[in-house]
VOPAGU-2260 file (C-alpha; in pm, 1 decimal, decimal comma):
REM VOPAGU-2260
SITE   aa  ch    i         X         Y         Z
SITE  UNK   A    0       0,0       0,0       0,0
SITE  UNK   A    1     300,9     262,2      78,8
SITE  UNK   A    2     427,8     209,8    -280,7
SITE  UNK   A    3      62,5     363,4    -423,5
SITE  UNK   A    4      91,8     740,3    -490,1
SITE  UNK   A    5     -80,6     998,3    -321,4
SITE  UNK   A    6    -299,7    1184,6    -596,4
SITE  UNK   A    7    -444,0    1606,5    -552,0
SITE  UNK   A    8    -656,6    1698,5    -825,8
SITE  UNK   A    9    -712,9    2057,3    -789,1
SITE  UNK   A   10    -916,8    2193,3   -1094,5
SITE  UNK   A   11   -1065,7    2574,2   -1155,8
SITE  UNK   A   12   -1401,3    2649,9   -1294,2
SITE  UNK   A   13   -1379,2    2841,9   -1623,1
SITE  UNK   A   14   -1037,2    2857,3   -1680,9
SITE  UNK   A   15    -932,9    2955,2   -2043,2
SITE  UNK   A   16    -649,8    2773,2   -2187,6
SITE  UNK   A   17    -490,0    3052,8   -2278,9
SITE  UNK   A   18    -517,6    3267,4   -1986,1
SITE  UNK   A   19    -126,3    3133,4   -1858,1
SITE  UNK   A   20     127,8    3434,6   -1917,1
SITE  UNK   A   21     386,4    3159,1   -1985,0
SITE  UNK   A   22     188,3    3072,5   -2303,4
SITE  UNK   A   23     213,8    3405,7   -2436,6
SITE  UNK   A   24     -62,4    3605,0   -2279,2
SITE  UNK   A   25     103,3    3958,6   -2172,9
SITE  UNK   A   26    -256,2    4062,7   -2030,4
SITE  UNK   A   27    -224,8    3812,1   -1686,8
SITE  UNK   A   28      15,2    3694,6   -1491,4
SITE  UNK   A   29      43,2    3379,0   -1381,5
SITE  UNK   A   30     403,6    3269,9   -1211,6
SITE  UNK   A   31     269,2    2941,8   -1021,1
SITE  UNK   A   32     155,1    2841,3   -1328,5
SITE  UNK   A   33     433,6    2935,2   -1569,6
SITE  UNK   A   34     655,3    2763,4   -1296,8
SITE  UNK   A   35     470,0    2460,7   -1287,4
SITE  UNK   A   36     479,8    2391,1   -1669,0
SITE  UNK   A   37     877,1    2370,9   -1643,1
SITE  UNK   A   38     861,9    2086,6   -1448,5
SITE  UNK   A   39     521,8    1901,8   -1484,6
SITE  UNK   A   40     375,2    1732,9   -1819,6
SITE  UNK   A   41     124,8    1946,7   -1970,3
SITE  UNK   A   42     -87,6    1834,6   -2268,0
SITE  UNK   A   43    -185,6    2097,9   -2522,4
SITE  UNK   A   44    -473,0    1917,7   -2717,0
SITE  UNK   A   45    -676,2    1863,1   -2359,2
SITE  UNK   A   46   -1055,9    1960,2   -2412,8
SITE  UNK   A   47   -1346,6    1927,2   -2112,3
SITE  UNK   A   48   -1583,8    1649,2   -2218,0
SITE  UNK   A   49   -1872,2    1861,6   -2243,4
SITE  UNK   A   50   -1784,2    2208,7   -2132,1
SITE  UNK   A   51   -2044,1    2300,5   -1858,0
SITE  UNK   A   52   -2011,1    2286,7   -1478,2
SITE  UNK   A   53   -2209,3    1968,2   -1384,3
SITE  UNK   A   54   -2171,3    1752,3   -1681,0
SITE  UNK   A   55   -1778,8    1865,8   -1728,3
SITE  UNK   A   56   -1732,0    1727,4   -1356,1
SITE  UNK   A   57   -1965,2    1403,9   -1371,5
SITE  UNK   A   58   -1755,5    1311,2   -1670,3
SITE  UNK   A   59   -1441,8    1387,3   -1450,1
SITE  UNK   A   60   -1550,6    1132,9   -1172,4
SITE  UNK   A   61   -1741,7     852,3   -1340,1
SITE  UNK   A   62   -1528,2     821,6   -1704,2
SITE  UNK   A   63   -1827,4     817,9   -1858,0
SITE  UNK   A   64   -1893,2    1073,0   -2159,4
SITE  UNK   A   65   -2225,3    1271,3   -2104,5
SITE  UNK   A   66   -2445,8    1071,1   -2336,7
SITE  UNK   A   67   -2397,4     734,7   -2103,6
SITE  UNK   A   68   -2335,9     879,4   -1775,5
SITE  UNK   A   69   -2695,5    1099,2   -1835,8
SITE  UNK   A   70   -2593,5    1421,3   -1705,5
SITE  UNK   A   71   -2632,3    1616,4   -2016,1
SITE  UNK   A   72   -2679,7    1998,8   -1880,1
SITE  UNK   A   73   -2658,3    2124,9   -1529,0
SITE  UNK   A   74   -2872,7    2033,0   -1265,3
SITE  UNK   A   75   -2994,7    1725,7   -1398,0
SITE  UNK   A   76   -2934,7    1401,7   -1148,0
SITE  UNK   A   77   -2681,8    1122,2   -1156,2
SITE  UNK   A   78   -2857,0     803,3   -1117,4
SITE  UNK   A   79   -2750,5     629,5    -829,5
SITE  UNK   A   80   -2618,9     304,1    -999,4
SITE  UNK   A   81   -2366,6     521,0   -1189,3
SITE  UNK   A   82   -2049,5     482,4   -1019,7
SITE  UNK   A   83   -1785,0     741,4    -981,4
SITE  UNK   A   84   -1413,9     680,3    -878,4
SITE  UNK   A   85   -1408,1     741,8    -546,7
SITE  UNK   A   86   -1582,1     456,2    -454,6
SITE  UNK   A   87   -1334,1     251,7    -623,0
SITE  UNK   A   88   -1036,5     420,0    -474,0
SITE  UNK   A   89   -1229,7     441,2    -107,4
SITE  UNK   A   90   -1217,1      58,2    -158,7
SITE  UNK   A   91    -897,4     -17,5    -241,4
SITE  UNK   A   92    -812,2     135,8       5,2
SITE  UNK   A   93    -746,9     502,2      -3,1
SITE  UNK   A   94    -872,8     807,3     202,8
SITE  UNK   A   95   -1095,6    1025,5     -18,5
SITE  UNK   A   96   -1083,6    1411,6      86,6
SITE  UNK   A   97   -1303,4    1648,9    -100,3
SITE  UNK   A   98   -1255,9    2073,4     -51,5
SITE  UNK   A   99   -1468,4    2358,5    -250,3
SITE  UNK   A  100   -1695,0    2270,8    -501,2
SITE  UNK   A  101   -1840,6    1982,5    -631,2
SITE  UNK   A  102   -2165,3    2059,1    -841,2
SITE  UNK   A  103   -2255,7    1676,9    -922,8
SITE  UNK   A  104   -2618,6    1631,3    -855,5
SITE  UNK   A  105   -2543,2    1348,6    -578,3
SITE  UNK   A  106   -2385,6    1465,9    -284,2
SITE  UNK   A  107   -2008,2    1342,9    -238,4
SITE  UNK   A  108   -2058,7    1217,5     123,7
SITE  UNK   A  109   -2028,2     841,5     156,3
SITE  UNK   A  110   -1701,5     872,2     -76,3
SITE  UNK   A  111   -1583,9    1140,9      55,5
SITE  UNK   A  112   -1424,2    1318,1     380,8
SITE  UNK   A  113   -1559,7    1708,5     359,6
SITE  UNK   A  114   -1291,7    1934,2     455,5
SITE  UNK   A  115   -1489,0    2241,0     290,8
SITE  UNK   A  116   -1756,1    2276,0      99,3
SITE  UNK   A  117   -1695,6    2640,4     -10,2
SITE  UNK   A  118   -1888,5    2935,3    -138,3
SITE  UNK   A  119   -2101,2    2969,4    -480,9
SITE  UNK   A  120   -1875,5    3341,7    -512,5
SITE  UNK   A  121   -1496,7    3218,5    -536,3
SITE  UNK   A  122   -1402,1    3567,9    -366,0
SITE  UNK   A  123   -1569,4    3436,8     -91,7
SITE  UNK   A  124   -1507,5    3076,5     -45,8
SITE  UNK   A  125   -1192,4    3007,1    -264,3
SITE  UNK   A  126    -902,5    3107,9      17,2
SITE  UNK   A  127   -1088,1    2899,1     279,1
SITE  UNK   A  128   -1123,7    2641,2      67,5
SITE  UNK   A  129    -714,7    2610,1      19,4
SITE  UNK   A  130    -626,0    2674,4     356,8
SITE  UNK   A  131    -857,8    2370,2     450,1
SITE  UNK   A  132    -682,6    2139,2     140,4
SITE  UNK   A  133    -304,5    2299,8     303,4
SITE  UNK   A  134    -392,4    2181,3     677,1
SITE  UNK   A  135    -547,0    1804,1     554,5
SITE  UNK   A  136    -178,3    1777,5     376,8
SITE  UNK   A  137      46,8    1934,6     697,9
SITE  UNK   A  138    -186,6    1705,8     949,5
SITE  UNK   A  139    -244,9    1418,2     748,3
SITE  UNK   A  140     -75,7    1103,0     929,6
SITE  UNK   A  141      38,2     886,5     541,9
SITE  UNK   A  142    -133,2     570,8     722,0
SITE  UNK   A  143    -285,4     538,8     377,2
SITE  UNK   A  144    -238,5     679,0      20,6
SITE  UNK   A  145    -469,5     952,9      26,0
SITE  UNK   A  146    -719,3    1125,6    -343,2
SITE  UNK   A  147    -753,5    1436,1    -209,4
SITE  UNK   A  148    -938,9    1681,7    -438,9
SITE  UNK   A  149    -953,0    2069,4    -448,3
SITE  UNK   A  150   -1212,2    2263,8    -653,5
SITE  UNK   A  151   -1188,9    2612,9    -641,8
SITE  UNK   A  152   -1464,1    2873,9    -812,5
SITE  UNK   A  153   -1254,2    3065,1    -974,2
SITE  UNK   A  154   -1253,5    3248,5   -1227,1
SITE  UNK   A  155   -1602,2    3194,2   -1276,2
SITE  UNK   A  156   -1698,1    3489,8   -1041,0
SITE  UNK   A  157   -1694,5    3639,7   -1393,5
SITE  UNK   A  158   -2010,9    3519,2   -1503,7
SITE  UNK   A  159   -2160,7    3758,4   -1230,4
SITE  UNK   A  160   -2036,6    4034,7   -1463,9
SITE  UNK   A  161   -2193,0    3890,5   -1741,3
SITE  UNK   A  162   -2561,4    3792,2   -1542,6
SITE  UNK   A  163   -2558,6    4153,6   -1442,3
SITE  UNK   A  164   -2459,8    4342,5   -1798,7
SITE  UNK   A  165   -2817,7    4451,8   -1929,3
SITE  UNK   A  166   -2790,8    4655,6   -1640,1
SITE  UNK   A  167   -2535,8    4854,8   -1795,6
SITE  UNK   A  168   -2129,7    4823,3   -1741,7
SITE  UNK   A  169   -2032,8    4786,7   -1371,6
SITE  UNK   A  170   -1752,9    5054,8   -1366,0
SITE  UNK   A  171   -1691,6    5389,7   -1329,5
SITE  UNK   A  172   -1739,2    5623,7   -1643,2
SITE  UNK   A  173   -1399,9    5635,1   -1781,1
SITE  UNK   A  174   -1239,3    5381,7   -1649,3
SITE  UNK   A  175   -1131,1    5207,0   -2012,9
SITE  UNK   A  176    -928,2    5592,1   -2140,8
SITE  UNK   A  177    -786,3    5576,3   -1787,7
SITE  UNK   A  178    -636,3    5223,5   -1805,3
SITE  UNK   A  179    -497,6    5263,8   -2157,6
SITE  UNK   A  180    -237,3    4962,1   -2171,4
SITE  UNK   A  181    -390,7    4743,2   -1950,9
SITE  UNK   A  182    -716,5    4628,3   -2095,5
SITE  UNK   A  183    -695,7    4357,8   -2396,7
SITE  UNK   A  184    -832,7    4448,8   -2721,4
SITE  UNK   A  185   -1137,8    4250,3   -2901,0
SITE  UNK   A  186   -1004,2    3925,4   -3002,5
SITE  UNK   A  187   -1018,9    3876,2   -3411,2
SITE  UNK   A  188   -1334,1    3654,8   -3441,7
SITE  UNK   A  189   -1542,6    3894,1   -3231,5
SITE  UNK   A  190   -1750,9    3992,4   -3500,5
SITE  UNK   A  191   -1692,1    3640,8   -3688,6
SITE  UNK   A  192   -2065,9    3531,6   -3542,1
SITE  UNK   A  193   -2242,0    3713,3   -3299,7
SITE  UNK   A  194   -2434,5    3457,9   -3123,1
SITE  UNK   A  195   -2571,6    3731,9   -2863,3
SITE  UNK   A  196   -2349,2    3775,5   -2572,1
SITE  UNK   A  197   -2535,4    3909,8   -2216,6
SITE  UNK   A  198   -2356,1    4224,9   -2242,9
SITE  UNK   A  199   -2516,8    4327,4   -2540,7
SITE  UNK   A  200   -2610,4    4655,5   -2371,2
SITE  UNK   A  201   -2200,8    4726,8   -2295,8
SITE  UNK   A  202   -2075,7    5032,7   -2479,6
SITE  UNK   A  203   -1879,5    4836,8   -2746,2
SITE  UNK   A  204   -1524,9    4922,6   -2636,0
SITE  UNK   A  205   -1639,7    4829,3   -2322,6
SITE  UNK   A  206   -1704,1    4508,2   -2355,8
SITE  UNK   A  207   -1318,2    4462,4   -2332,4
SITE  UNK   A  208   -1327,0    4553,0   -1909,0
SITE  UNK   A  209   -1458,7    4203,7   -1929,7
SITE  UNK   A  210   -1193,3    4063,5   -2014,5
SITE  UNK   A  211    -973,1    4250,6   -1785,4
SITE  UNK   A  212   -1199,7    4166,2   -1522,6
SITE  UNK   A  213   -1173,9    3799,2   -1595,4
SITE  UNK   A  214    -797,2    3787,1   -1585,5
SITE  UNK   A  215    -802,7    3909,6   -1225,0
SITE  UNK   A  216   -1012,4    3678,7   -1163,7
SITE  UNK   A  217    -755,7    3392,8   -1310,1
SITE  UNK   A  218    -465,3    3535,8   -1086,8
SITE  UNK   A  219    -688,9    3493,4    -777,5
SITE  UNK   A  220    -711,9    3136,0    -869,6
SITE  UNK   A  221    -390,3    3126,9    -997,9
SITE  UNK   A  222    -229,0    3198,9    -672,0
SITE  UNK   A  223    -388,5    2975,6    -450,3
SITE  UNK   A  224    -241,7    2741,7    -642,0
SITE  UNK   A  225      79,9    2822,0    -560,4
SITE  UNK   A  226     -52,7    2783,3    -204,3
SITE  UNK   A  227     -97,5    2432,9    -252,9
SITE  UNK   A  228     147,1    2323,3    -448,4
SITE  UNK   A  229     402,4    2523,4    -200,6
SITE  UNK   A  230     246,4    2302,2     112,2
SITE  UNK   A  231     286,4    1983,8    -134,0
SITE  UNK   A  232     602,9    2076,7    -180,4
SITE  UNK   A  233     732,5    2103,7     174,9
SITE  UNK   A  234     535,6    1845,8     253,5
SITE  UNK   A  235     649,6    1472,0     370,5
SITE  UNK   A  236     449,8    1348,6     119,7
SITE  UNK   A  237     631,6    1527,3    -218,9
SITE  UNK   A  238     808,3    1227,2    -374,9
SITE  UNK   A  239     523,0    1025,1    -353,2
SITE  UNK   A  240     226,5    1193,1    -478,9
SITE  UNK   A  241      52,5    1304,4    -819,0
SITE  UNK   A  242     -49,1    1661,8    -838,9
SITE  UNK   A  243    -294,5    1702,2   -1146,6
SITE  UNK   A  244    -413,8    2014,7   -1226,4
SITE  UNK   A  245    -705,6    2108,6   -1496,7
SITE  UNK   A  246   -1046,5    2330,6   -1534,5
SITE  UNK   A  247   -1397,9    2231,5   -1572,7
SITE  UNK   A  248   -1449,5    2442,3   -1938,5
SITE  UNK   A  249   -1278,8    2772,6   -2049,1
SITE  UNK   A  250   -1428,7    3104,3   -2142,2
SITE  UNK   A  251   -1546,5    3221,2   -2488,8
SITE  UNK   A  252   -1397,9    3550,1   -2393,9
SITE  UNK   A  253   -1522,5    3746,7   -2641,7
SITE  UNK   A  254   -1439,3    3549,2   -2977,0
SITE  UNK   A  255   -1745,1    3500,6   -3161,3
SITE  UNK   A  256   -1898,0    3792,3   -2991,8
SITE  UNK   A  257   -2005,0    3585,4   -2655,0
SITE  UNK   A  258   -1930,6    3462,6   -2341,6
SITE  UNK   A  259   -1957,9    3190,8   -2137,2
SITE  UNK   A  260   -1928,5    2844,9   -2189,8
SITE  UNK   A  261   -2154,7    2501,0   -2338,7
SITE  UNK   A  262   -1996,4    2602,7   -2700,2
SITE  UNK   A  263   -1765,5    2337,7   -2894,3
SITE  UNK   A  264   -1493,5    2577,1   -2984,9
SITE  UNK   A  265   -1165,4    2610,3   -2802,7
SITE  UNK   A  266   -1192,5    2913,7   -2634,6
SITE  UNK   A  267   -1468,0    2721,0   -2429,3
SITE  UNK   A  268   -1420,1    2366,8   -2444,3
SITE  UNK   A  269   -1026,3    2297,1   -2443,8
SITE  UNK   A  270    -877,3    2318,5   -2091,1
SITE  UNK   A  271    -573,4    2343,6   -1918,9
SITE  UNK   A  272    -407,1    2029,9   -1804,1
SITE  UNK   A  273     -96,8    2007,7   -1648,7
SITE  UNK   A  274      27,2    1735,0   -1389,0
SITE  UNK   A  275     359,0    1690,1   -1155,6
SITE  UNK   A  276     498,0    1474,6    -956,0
SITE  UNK   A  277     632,7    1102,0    -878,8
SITE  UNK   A  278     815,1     991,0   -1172,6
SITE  UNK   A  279     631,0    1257,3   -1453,4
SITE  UNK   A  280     829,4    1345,5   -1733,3
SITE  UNK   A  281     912,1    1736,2   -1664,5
SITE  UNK   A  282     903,8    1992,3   -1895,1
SITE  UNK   A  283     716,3    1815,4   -2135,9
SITE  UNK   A  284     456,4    1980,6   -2367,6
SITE  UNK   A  285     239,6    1726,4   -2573,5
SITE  UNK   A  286      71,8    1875,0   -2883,9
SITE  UNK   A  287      19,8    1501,7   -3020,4
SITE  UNK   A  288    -211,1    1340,1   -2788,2
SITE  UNK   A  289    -565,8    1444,5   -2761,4
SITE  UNK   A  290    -711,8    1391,2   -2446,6
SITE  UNK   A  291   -1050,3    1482,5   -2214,3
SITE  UNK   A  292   -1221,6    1474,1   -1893,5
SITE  UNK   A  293   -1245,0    1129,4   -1914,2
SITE  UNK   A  294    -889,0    1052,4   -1946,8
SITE  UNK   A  295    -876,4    1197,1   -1659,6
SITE  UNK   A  296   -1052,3     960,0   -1435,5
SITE  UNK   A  297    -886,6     662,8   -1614,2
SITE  UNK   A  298    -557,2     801,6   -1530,1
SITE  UNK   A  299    -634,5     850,5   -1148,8
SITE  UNK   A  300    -730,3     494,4   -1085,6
SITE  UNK   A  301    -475,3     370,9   -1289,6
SITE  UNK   A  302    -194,3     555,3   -1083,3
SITE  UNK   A  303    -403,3     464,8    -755,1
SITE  UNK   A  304    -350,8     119,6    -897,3
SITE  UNK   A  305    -658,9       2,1    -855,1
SITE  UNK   A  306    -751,3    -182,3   -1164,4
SITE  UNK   A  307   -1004,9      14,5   -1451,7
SITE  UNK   A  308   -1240,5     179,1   -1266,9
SITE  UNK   A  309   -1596,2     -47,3   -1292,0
SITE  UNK   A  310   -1845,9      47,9   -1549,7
SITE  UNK   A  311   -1599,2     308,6   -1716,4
SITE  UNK   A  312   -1668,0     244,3   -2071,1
SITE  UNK   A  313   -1423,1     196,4   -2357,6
SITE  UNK   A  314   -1361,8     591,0   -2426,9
SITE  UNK   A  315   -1206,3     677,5   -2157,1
SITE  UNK   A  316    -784,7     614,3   -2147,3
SITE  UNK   A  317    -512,3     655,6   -1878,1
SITE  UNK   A  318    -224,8     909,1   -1986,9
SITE  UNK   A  319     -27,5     773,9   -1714,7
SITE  UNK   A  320     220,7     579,0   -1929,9
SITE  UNK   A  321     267,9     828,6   -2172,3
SITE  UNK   A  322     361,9    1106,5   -1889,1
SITE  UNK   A  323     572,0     869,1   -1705,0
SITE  UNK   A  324     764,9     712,4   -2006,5
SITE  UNK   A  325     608,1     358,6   -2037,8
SITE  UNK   A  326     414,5     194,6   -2310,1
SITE  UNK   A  327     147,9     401,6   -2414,0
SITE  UNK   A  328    -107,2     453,2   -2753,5
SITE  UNK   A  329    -260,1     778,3   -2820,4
SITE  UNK   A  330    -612,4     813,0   -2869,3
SITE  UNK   A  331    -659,4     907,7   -3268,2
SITE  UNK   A  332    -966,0    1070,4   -3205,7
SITE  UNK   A  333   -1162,2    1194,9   -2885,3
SITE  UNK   A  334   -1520,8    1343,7   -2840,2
SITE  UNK   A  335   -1623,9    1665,5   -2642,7
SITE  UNK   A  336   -1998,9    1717,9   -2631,6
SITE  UNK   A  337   -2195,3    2012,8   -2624,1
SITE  UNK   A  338   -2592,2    2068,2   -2517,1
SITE  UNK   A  339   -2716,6    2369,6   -2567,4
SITE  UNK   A  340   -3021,5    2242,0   -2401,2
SITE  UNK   A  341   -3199,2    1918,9   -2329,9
SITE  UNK   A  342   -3264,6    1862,6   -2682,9
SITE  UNK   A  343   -3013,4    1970,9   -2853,4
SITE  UNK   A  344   -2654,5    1843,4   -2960,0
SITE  UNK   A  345   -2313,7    1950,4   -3121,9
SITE  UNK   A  346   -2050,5    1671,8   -3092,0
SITE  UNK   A  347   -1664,5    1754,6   -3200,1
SITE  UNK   A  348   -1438,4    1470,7   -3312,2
SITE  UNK   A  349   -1105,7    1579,5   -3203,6
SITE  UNK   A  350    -752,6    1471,2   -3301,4
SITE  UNK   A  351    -417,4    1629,0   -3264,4
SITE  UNK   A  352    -397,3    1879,6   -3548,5
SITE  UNK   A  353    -822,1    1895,6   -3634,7
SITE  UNK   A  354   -1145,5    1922,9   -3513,9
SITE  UNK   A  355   -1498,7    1824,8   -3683,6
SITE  UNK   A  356   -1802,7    1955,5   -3533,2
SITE  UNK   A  357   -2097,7    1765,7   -3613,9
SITE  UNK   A  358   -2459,6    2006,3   -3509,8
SITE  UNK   A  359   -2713,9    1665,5   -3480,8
SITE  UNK   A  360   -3024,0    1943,4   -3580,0
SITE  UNK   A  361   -2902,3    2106,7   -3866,2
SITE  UNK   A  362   -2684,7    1844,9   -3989,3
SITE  UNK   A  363   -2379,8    2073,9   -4061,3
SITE  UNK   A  364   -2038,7    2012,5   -4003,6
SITE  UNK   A  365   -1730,2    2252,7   -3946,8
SITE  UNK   A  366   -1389,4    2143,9   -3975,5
SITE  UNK   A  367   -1092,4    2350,5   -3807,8
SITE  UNK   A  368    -694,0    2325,4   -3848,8
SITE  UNK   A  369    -642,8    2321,7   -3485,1
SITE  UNK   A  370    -218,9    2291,7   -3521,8
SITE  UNK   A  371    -158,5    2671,6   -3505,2
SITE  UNK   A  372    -314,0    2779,6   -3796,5
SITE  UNK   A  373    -635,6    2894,5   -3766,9
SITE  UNK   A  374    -614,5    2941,6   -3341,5
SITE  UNK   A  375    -971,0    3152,4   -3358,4
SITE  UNK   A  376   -1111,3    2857,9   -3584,0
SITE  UNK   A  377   -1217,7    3124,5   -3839,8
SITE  UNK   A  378   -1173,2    2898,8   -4124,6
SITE  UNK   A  379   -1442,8    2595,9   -4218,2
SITE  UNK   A  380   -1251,1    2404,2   -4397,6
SITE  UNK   A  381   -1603,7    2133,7   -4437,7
SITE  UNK   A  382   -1576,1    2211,8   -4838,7
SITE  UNK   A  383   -1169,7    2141,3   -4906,1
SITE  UNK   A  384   -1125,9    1822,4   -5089,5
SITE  UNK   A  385    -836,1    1755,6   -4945,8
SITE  UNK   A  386   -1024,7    1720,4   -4589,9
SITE  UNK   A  387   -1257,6    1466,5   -4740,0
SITE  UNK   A  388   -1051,2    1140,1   -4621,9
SITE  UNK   A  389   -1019,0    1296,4   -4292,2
SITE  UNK   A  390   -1352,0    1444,8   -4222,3
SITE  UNK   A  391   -1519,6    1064,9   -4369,6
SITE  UNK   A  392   -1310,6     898,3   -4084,2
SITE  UNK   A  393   -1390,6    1116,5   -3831,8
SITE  UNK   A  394   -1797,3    1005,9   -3951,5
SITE  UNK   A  395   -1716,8     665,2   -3918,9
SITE  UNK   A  396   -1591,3     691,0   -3527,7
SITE  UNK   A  397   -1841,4     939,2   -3404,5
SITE  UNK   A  398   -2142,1     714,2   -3559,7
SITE  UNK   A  399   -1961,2     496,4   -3300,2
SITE  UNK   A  400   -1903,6     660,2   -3015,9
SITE  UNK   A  401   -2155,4     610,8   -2721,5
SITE  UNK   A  402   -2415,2     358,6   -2705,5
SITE  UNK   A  403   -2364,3     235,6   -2335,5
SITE  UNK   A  404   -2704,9     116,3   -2379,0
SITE  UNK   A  405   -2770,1      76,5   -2005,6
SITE  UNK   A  406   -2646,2     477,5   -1964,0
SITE  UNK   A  407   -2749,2     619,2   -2290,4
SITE  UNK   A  408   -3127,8     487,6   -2250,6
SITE  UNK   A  409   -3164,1     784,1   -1969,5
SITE  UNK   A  410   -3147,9    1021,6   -2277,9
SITE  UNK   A  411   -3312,6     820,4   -2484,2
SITE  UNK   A  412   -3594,4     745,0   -2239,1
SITE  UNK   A  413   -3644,7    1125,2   -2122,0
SITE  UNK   A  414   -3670,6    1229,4   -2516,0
SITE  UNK   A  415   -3355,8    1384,0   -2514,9
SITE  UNK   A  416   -3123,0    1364,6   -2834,9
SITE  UNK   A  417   -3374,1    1090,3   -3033,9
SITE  UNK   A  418   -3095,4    1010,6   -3298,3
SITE  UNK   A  419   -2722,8    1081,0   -3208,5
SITE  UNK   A  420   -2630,5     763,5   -3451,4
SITE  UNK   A  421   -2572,5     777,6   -3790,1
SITE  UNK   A  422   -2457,0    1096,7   -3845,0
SITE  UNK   A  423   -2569,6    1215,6   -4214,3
SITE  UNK   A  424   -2428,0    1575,0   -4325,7
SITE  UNK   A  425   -2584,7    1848,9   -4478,6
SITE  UNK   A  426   -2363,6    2039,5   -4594,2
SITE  UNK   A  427   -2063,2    1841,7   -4752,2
């Protein structure tokens, strides 16, 4: 048992994956994190499962993609014969510990020990929530390996900029001349589509103190992280534990003209996903495998060691050989899923350098060069012969992917998503 890593998986709700001023980003400032990715494995094609709070998180702790585990938007239940990880790990032997939010409709008690159940503002809750994770690792007596898990709010406080924009822009009159410099510009796609954002009633040029806002809201996060990875650190438990370190969803910041999240491009649905520790390659930044929430939870029991978690489903596949140098296959393809509400779906079929996104109402596909070239995914590139192969492949596995029939049957049951088989396309 003293041989089986200790495991923190700390994640933040509504972290953009480009909000890390390592990456690039001179408008935040993130040292933690920028320090972390020297020494830690970080994958660059990561993407949330289905990039909203409660279905990004039940995918984290059952394996399951959306369409088999049920919980398609927020607020809808987990069945109680779904399984989540904990329960596997709690058997096997490990001390569960759960800090800050959860936001899966079943309550975590009976898997896990609460140390703090936070705050719905992160402003308010966030710091308490750390300081409770820091004292559980500078008390804890190592009897037994130990999953502890930290989920912090922000930076989603800035949705409660967003909820409260048709009341006009919360700052002084001004404010944008007198921080010349500071505030980012409109990112390129903002007028690509205009889905209609919540600030719509924002002063145009204001619409950018948004995305100031939001950044501050990142290095609140950000730092806290430091926090715990300092107490890791210095703990007695450092060469024998597994830090992991992801977000829910990202932000559409602006590109497209919105906000928010629950939308299949990157801005929203790729994540941040960076993890340290016992025997992880360092330095290391993967651009070749594609991987998602999912992934995730295979990887966890698979360093806890405790055999595939039950009832995972075949989708779901542990990165830990591939970060830790042993025998590993990357996934060709992998599936985020999108519901803009209970009866609607957008699936993307992922690999490393493209992504197809198949809308099941309209029937129309878009295909992005996701390598570089096209970051804002401005381009379709549905109509380019030369994407024909590719985009015909990509068909053939998502006509494939779910059918859990036991799982998928809650959709199916509650009229949800009547045909999300055989994909036919509309416009190709």
């Amino acid at each position: 048992m003293a041989d089986r890593p200790n495991i923190v998986f700390m994640h933040l709700d509504q972290w953009h994956h480009g909000a890390v001023s390592a990456l690039g980003n001179p408008y935040v400032k993130t040292p933690c994190t920028d320090a972390l990715l020297k020494e830690s494995y970080s994958f660059e094609r990561s993407y949330s499962s289905n990039p909203v709070c409660c279905p990004a998180r039940t995918c984290w702790y059952t394996g399951l993609p959306s369409c088999e585990h049920g919980t398609i938007i927020n607020n809808v239940p987990l069945e109680p014969y779904v399984p989540i990880i904990a329960a596997s790990m709690k058997d096997a032997g490990y001390v569960c510990a759960y800090a800050g939010k959860w936001h899966i409709m079943r309550p975590p008690t009976g898997y896990f020990d609460i140390l703090d159940r936070g705050y719905h503002i992160g402003e308010s809750g966030d710091a308490s929530v750390v300081k409770s994770a820091m004292a559980f690792l500078n008390s804890y007596d190592g009897a037994r390996p130990f999953f502890l898990n930290i989920g912090l709010l922000n930076p989603h406080d800035c949705c409660y900029l967003g909820m409260g924009a048709a009341k006009g822009c919360p700052t002084k009159v001004g404010a944008l001349a007198r921080m010349n410099g500071k505030i980012p510009p409109l990112p390129p796609s903002y007028e690509f589509e205009n889905s209609g954002v919540k600030m719509s009633d924002w002063p145009r040029q204001e619409r950018r103190l948004y995305l100031y806002d939001y950044y501050r809201f990142v290095e609140r996060a950000e730092a806290l992280v430091g926090d715990v990875l300092g107490t890791l650190k210095n703990s007695k438990f450092a060469d024998n534990t597994i830090f992991i370190l992801s977000a829910d969803h990202g932000d559409m910041l602006l590109e497209r003209g919105d906000i928010g999240k629950s939308r299949p491009y990157d801005a929203a649905a790729k994540v941040p996903l960076i993890v340290w520790g016992a025997g992880v390659s360092k330095g290391v930044k993967d651009s070749e495998s594609p991987v998602t929430s999912i992934d995730v939870a295979a990887s966890i029991v698979d360093f806890a060691g405790v055999g595939r978690h039950k009832h995972m489903g075949k989708y779901a596949n542990s990165f830990k050989n591939k970060i830790t140098g042993g025998d590993y296959t990357a996934q060709k393809y992998v599936v985020n899923e999108v519901f803009p509400d209970s009866k609607k779906l957008i699936r993307s079929v992922i690999s490393k350098d493209r992504k197809y996104i198949f809308d099941y109402q309209t029937r129309n596909i878009e295909v992005y060069d996701i390598s570089g070239a096209d970051y804002y995914e401005m381009k379709n590139l549905v109509k380019e012969s030369a994407e024909a192969r590719g985009l015909q492949d990509a068909i053939c596995f998502l006509n494939d992917f779910g059918g859990n029939v036991k799982y998928s049957a809650i959709i199916k049951k509650s009229g949800r998503v009547e045909d999300y088989k055989n994909f036919t396309p509309a416009n190709v």
